[in-house]
PyMOL Python script that loads the backbone (N, CA, C, O; Angstrom):
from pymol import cmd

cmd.read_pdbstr("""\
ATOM      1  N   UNK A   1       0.823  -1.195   0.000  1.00  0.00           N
ATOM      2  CA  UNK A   1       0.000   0.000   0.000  1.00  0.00           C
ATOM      3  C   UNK A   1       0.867   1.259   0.000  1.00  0.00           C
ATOM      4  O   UNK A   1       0.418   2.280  -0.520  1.00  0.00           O
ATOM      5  N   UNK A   2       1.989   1.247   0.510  1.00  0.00           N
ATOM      6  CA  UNK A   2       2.821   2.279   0.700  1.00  0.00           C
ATOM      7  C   UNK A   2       2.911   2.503  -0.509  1.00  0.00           C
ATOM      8  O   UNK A   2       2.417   3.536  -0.959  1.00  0.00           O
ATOM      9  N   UNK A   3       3.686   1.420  -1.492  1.00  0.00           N
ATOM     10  CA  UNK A   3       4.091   2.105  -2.695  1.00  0.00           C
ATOM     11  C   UNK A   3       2.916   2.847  -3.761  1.00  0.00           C
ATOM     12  O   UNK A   3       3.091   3.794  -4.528  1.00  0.00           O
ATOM     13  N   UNK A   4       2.091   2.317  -3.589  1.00  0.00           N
ATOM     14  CA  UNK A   4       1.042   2.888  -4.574  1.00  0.00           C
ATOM     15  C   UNK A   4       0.571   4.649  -3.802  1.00  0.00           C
ATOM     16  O   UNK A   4       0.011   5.472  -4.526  1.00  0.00           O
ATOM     17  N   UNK A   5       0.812   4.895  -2.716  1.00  0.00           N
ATOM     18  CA  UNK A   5       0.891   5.737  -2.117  1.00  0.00           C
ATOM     19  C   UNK A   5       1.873   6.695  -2.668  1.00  0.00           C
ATOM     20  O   UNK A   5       1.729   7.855  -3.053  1.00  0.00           O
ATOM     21  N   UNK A   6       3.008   5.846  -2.607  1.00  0.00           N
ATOM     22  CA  UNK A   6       4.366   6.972  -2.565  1.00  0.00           C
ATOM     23  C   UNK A   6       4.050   7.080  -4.479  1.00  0.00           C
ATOM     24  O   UNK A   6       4.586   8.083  -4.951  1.00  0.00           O
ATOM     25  N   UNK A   7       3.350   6.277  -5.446  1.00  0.00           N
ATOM     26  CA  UNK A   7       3.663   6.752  -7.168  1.00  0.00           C
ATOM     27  C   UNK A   7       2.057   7.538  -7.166  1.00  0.00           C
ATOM     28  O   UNK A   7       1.598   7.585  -8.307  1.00  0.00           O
ATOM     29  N   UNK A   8       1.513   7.903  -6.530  1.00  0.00           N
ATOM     30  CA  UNK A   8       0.540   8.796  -6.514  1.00  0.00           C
ATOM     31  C   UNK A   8       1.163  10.111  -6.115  1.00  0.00           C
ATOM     32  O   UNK A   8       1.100  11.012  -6.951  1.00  0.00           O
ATOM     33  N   UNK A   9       1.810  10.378  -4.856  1.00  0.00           N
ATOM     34  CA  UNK A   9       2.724  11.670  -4.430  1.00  0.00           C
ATOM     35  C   UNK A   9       3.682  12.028  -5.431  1.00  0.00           C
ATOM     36  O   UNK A   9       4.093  13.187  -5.496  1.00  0.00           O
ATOM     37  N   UNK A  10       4.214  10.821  -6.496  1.00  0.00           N
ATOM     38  CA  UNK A  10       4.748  11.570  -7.209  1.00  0.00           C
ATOM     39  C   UNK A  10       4.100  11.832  -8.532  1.00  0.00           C
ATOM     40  O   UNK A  10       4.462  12.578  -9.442  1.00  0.00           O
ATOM     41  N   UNK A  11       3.185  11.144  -8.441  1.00  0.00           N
ATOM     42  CA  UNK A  11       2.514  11.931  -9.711  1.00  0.00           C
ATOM     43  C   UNK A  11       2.118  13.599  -9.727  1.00  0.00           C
ATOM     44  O   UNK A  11       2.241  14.315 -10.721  1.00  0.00           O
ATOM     45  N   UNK A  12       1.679  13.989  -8.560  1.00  0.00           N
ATOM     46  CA  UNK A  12       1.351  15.163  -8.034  1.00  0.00           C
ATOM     47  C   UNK A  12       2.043  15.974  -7.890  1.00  0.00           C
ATOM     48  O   UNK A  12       1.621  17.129  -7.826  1.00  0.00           O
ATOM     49  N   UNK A  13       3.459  15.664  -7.777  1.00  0.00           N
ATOM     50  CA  UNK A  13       4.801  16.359  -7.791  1.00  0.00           C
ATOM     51  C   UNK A  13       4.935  16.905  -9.050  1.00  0.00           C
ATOM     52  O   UNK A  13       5.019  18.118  -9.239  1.00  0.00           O
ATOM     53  N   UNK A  14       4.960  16.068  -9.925  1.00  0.00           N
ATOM     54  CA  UNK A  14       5.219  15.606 -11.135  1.00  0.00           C
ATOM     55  C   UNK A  14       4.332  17.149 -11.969  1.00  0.00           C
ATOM     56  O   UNK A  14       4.777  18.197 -12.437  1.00  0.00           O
ATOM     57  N   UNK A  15       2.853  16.553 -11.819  1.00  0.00           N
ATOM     58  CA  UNK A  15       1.989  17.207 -12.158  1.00  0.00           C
ATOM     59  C   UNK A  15       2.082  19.259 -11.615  1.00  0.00           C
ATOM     60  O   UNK A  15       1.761  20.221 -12.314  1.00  0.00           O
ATOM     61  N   UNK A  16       2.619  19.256 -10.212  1.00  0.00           N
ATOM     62  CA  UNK A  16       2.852  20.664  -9.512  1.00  0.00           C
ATOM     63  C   UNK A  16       3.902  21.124 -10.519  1.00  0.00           C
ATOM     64  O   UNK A  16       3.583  22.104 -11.193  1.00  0.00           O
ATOM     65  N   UNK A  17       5.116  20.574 -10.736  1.00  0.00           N
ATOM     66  CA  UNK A  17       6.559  20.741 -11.590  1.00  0.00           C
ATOM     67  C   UNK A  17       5.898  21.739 -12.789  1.00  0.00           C
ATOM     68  O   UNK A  17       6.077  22.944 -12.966  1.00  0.00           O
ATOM     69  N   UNK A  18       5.065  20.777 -13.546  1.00  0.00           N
ATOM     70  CA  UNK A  18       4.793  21.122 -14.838  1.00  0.00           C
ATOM     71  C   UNK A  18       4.020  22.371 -14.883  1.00  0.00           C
ATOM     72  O   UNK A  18       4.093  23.233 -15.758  1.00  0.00           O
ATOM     73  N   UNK A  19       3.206  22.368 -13.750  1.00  0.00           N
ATOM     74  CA  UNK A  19       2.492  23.350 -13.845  1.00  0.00           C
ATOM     75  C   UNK A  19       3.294  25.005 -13.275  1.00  0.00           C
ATOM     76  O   UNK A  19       3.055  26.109 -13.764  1.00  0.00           O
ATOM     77  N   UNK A  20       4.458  24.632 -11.893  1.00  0.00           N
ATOM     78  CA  UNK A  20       5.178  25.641 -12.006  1.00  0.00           C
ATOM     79  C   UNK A  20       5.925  26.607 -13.554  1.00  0.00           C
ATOM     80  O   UNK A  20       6.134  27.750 -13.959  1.00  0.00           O
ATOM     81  N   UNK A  21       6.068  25.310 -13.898  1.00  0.00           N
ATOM     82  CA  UNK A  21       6.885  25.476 -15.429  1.00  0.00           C
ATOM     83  C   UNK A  21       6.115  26.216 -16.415  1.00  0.00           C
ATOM     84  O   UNK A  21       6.746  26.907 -17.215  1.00  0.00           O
ATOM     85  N   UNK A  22       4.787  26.175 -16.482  1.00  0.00           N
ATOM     86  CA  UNK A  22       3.617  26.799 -18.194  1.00  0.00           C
ATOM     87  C   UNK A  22       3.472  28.171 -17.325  1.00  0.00           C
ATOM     88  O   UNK A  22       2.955  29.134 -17.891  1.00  0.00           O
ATOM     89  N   UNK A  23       4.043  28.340 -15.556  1.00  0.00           N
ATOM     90  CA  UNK A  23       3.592  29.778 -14.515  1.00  0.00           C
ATOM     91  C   UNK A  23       4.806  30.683 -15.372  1.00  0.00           C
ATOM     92  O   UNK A  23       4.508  31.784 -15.835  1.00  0.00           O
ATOM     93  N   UNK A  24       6.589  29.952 -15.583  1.00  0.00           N
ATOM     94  CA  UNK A  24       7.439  30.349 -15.757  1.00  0.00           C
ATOM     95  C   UNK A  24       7.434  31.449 -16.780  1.00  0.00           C
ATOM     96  O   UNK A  24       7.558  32.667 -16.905  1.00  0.00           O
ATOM     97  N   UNK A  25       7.169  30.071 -17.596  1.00  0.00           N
ATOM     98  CA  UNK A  25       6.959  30.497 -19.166  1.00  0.00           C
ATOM     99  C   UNK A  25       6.324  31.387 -19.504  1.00  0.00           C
ATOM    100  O   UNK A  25       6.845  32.153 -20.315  1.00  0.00           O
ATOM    101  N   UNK A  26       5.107  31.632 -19.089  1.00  0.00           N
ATOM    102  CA  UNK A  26       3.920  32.472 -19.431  1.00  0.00           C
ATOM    103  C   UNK A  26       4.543  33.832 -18.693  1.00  0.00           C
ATOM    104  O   UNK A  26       4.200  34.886 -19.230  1.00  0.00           O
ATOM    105  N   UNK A  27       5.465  33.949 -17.463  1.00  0.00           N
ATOM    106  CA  UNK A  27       6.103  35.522 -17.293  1.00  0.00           C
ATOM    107  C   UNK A  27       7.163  35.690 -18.314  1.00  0.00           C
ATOM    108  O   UNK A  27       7.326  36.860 -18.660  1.00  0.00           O
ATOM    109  N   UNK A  28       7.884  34.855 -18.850  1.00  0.00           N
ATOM    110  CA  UNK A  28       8.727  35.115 -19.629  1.00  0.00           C
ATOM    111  C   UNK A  28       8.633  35.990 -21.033  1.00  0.00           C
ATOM    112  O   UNK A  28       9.278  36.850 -21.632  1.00  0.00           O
ATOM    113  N   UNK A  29       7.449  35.240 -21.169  1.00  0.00           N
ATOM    114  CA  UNK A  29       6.309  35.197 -22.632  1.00  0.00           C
ATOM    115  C   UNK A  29       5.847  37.048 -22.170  1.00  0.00           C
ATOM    116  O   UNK A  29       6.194  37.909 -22.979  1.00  0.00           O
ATOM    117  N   UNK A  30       5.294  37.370 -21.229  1.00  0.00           N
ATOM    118  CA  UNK A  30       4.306  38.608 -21.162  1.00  0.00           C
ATOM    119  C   UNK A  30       5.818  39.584 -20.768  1.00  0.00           C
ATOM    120  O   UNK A  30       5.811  40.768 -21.103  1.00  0.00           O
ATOM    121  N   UNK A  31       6.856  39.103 -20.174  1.00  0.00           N
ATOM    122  CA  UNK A  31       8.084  40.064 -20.076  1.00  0.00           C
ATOM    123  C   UNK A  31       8.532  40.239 -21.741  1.00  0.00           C
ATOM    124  O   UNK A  31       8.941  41.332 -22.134  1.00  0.00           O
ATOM    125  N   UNK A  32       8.462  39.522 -22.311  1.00  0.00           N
ATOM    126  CA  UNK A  32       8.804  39.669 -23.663  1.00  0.00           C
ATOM    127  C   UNK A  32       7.607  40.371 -24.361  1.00  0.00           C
ATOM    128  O   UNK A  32       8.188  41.271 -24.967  1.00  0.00           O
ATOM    129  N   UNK A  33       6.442  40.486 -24.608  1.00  0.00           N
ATOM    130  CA  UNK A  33       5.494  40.985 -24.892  1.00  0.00           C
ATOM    131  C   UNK A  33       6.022  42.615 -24.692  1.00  0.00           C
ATOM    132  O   UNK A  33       6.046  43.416 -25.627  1.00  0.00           O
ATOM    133  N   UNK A  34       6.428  42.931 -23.317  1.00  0.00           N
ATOM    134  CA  UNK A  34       6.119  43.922 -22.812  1.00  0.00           C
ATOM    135  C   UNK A  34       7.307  44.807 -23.130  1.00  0.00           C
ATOM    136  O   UNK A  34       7.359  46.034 -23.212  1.00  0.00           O
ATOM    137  N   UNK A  35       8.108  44.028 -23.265  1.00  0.00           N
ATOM    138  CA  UNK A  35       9.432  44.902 -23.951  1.00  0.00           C
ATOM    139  C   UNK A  35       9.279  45.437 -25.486  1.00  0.00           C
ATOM    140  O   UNK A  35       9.774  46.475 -25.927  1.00  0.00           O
ATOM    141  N   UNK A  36       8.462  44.470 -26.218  1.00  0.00           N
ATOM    142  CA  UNK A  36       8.333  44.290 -27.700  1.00  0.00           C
ATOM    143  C   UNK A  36       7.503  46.052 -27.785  1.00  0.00           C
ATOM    144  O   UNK A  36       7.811  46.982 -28.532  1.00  0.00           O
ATOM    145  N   UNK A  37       6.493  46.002 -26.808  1.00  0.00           N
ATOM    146  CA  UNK A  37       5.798  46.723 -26.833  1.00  0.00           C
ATOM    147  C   UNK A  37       6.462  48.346 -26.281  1.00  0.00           C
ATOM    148  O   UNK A  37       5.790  49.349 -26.522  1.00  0.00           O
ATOM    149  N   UNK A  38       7.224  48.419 -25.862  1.00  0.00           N
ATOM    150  CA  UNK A  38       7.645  49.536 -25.407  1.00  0.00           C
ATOM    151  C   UNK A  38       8.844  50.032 -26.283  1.00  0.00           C
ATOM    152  O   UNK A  38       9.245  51.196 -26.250  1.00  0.00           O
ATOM    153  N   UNK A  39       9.486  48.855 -27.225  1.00  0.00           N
ATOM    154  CA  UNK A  39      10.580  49.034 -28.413  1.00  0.00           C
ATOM    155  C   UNK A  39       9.673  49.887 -29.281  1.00  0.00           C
ATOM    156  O   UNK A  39       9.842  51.086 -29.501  1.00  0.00           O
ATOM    157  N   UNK A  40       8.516  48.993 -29.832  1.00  0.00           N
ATOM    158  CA  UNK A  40       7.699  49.901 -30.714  1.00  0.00           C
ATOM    159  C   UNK A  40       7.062  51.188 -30.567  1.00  0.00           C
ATOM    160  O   UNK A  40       7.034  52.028 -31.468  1.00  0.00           O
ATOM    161  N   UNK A  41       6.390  51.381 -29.060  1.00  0.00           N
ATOM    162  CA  UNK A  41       6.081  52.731 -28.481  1.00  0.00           C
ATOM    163  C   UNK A  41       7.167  53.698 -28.721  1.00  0.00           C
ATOM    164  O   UNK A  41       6.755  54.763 -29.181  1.00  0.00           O
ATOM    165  N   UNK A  42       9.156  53.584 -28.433  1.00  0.00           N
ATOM    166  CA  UNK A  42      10.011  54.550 -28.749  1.00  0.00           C
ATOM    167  C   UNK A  42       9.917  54.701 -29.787  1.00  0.00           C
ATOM    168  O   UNK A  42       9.691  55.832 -30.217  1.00  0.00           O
ATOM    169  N   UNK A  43      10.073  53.438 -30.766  1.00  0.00           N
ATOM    170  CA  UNK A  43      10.683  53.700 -32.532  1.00  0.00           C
ATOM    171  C   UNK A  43       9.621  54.555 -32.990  1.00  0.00           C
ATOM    172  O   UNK A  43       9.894  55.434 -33.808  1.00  0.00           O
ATOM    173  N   UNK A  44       8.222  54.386 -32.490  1.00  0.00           N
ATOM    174  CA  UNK A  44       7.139  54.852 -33.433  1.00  0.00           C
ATOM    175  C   UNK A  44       6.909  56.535 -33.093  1.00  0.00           C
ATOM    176  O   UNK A  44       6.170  57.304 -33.706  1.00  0.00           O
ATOM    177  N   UNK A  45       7.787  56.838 -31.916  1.00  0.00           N
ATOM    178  CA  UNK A  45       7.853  58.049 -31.276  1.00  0.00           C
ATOM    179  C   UNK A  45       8.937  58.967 -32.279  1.00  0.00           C
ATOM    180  O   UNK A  45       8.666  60.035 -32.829  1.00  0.00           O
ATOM    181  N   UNK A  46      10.372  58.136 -32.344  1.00  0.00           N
ATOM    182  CA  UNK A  46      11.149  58.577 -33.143  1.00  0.00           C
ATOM    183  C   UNK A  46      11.107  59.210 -34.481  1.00  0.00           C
ATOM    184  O   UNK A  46      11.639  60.203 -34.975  1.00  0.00           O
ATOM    185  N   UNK A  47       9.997  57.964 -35.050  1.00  0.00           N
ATOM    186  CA  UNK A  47       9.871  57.701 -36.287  1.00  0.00           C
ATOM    187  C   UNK A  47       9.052  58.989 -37.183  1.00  0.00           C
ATOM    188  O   UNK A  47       9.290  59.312 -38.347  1.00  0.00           O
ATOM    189  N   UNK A  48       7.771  59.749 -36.018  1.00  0.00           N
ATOM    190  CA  UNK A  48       7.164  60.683 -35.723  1.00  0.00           C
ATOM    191  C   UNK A  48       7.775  61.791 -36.201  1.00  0.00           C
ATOM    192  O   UNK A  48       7.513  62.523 -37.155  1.00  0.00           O
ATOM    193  N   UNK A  49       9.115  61.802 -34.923  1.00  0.00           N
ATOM    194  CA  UNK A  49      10.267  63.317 -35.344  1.00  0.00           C
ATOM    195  C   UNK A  49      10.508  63.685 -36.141  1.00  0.00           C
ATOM    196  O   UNK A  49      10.396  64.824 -36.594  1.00  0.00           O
ATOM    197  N   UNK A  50      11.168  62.207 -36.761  1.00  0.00           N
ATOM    198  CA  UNK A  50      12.309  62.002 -38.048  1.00  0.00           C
ATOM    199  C   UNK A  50      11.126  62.640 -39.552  1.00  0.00           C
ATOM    200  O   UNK A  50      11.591  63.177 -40.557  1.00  0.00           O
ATOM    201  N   UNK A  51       9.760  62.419 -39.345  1.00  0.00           N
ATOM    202  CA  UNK A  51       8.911  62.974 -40.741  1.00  0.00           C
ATOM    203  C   UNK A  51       8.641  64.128 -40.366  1.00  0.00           C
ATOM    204  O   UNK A  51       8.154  64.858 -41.229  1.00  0.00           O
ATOM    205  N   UNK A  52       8.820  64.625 -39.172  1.00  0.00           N
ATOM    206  CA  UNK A  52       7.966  66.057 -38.540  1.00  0.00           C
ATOM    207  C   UNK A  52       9.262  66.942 -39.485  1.00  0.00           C
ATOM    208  O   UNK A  52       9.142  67.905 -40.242  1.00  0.00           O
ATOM    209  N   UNK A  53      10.369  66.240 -39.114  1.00  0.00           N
ATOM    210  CA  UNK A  53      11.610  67.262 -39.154  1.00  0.00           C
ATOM    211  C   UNK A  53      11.973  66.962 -41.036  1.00  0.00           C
ATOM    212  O   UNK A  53      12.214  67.851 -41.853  1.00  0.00           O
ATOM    213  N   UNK A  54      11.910  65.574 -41.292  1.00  0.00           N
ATOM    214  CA  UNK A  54      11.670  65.355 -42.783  1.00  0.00           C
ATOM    215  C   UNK A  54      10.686  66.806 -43.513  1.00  0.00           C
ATOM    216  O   UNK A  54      11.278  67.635 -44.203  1.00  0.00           O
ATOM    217  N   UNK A  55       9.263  66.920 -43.252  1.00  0.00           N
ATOM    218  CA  UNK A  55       8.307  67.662 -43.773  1.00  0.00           C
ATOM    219  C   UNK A  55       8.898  69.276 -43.244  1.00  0.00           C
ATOM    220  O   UNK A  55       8.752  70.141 -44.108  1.00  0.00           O
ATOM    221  N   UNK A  56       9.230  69.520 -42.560  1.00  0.00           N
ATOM    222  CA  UNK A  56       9.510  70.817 -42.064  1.00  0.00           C
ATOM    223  C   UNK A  56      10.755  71.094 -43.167  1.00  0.00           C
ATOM    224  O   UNK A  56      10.512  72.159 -43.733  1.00  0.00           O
ATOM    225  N   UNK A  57      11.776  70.605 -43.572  1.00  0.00           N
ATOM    226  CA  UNK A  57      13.120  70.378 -44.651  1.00  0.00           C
ATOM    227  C   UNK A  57      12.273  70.597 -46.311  1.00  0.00           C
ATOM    228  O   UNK A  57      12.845  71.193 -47.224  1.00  0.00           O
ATOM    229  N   UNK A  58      11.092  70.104 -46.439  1.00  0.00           N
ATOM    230  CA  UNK A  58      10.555  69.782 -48.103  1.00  0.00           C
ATOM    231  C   UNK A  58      10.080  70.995 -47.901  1.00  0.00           C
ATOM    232  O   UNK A  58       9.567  71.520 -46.913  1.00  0.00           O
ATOM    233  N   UNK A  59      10.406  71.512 -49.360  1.00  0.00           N
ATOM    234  CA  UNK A  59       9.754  72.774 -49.244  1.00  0.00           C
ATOM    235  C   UNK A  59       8.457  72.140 -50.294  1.00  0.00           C
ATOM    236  O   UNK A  59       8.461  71.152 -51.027  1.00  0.00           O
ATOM    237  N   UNK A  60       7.433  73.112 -50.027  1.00  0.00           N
ATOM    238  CA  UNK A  60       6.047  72.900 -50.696  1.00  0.00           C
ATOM    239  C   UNK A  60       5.618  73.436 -52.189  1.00  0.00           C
ATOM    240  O   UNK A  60       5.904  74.529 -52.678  1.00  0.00           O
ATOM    241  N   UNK A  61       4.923  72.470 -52.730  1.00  0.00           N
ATOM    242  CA  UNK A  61       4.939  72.718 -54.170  1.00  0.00           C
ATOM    243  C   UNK A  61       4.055  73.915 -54.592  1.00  0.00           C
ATOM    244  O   UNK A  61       2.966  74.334 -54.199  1.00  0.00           O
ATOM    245  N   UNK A  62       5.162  74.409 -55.787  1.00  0.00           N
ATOM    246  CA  UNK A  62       4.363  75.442 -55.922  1.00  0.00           C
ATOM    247  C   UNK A  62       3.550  75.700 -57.522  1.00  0.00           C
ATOM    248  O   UNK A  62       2.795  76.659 -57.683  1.00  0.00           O
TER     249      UNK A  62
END
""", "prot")
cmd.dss("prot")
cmd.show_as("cartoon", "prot")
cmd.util.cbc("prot")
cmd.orient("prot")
């Protein structure tokens, strides 16, 4: 009886492991999200300048 005891505790182990692991992943996953997202928030800020200051340089047709 013990042993069927003790391969049930480790199934549960087993089962806790995996599930720590998809907890890991999934911050890794939304830390990466969140960087992606704040790369694009600067560039698209930059990107803004760079035509403000582009269009301000063209002179207008006449």
């Amino acid at each position: 009886m013990h042993h069927v005891s003790k391969k049930i505790a480790d199934w549960f182990f087993i089962e806790s492991e995996r599930g720590v692991t998809a907890i890991e992943y999934g911050l890794i996953a939304s830390l990466v999200a969140l960087a992606i997202i704040v790369g694009i928030t600067a560039l698209g800020v930059n990107l803004n300048a760079l035509f403000s200051y582009i269009a301000g340089k063209v002179a207008p047709p006449s």
